[in-house]
C-alpha positions as CSV (number, residue, x, y, z in Angstrom):
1,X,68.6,32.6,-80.6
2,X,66.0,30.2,-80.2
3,X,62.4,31.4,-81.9
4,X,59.2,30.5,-80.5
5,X,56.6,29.0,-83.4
6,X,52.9,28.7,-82.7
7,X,51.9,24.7,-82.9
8,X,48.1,26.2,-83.6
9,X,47.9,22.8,-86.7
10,X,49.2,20.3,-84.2
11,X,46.5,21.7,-81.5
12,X,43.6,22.1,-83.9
13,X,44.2,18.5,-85.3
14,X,42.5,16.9,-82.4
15,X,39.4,19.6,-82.1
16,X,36.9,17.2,-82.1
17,X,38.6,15.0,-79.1
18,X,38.7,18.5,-77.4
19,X,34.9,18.9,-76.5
20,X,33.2,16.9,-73.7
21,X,31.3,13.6,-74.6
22,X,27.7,13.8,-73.7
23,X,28.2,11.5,-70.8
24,X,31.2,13.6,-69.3
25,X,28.2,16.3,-69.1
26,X,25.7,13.9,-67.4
27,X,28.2,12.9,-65.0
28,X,29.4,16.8,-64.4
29,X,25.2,17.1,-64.4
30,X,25.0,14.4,-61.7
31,X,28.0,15.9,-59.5
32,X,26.5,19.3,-59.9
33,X,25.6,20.1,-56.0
34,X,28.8,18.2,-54.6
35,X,30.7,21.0,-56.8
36,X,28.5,24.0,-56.1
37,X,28.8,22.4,-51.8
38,X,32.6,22.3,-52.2
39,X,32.4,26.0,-53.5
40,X,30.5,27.2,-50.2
41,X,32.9,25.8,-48.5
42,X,36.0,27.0,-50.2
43,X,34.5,30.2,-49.8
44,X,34.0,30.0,-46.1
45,X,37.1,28.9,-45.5
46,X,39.0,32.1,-47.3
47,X,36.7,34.0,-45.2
48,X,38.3,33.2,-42.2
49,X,41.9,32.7,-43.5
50,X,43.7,35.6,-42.4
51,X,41.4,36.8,-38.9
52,X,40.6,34.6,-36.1
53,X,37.1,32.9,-37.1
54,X,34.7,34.7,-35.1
55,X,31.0,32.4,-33.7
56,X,29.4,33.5,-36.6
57,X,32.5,32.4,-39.2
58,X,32.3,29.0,-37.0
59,X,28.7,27.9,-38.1
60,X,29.2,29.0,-41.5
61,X,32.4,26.4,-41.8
62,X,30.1,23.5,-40.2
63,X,26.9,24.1,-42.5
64,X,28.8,24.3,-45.2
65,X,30.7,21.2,-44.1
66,X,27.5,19.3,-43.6
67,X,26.4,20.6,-47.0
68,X,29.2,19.1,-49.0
69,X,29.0,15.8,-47.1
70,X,25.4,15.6,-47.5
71,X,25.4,16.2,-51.0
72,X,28.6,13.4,-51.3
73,X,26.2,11.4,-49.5
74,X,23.3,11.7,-51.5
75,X,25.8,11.3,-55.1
76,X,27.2,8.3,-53.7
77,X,23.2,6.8,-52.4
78,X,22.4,7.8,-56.1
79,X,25.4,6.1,-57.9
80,X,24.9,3.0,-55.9
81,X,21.5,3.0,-56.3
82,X,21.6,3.0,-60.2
83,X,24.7,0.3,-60.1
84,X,22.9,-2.5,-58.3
85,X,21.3,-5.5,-60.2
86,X,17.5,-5.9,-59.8
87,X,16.4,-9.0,-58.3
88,X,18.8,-12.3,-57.3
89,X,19.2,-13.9,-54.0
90,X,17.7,-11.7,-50.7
């Protein structure tokens, strides 16, 4: 028989690699409304995953389609914007 021991020492040994940096919470921060999008749109899609989508279940799945690509579109704008060099050749 083969016993099962806890490794709680091995686990614990690393703690303080365990927590998020502060820039891993900046960045989840920045990514904030392209998570909370991608949720609305999770959730209207279980909505409709086991009846036929009526009208109404319809425009819910493309606003909350254009919600999460708007708000990809505005992370990516934002990330590019911060990324490019100031000044150089026009």
């Amino acid at each position: 028989m083969s016993h099962i021991v806890t490794v709680q020492e091995a686990v614990t040994a690393f703690a303080d690699f365990i927590e998020p940096t502060n820039a891993e919470l900046d960045a989840i921060e920045r990514e904030m409304p392209v998570i909370l999008a991608d949720v609305d749109l999770l959730d209207a899609q279980i909505i409709t995953l086991d009846r036929t989508p009526t009208e109404l279940d319809a425009r819910r799945l493309r606003r909350a389609r254009r919600r999460a690509l708007a708000a990809r579109v505005e992370l990516a704008n934002r990330t590019a914007g911060a990324t490019l060099p100031t000044g150089g050749a026009a």
